[in-house]
Phi, psi and omega in degrees: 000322196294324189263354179305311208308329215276333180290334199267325189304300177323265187341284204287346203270331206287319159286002172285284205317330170282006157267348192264277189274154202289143171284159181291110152322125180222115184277348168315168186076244187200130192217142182216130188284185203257355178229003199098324158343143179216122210230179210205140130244132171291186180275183176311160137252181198322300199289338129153036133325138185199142162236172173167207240203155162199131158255118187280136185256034190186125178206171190242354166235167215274020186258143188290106167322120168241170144309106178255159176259164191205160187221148189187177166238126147199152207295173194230071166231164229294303144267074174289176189254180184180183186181095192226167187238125193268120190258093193285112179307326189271026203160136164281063171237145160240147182233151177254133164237139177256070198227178169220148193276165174216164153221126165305181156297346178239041165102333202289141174247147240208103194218112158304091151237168199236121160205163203250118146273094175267154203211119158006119161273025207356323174222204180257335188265353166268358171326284197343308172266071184220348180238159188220162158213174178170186185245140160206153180260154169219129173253193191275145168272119153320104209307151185246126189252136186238000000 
């Protein structure tokens, strides 16, 4: 009775499990924000550094959009938190992003931000207006087959 009992637990917990755990968030890859915007993550490295590119689809000057590089972080748990900074080639703003990766209930992965723009000042006395914040979601972009 004892190895039926100990077989049938093994079974259920084997089919239980893939239910226990959260899928891995993985930020590699191509992501397009909630305004358009569109981004690259390179791969990880060990410590969780990662660089690419973002191109913004929404600006405020009259300058040719271009692809800016970005640089980041992020801890290495299932829905890590992360944070990276894009240095816009095209204009003397910088913007900082804060966010966390999610996986939905149907798998899907998900990315929660928060960031600080900052844009050039001419004086001290223009500080004031010179940083913005917001917000964006980002899903995964769909690979394009050629």
């Amino acid at each position: 009775m004892v190895p039926t009992t100990s077989l049938l637990l093994l079974l259920g917990l084997a089919l239980l499990a893939p239910g226990l755990s959260a899928d891995q968030c993985d930020l590699t890859g191509n992501w397009t924000n909630d305004l358009g915007s569109n981004m690259t993550i390179g791969k990880l490295s060990s410590n969780g550094e990662f660089a690419g590119t973002y191109i913004t689809a929404v600006t405020t000057t009259k300058k040719e959009i271009k692809a800016s590089p970005m640089v980041g972080t992020q801890h290495s748990n299932t829905q890590p938190t992360f944070g990276f900074t894009v240095n816009w080639n095209f204009t003397d703003s910088t913007t900082v992003f804060t966010g966390q990766c999610f996986v939905d209930e149907h798998g899907k992965e998900i990315l929660k931000t928060m960031w600080l723009l900052r844009s050039h000042a001419d004086s001290i006395d223009d500080n004031w207006k010179a940083t913005r914040v917001g917000i964006n979601t980002f899903t995964r972009r769909a690979e394009v087959m050629e």
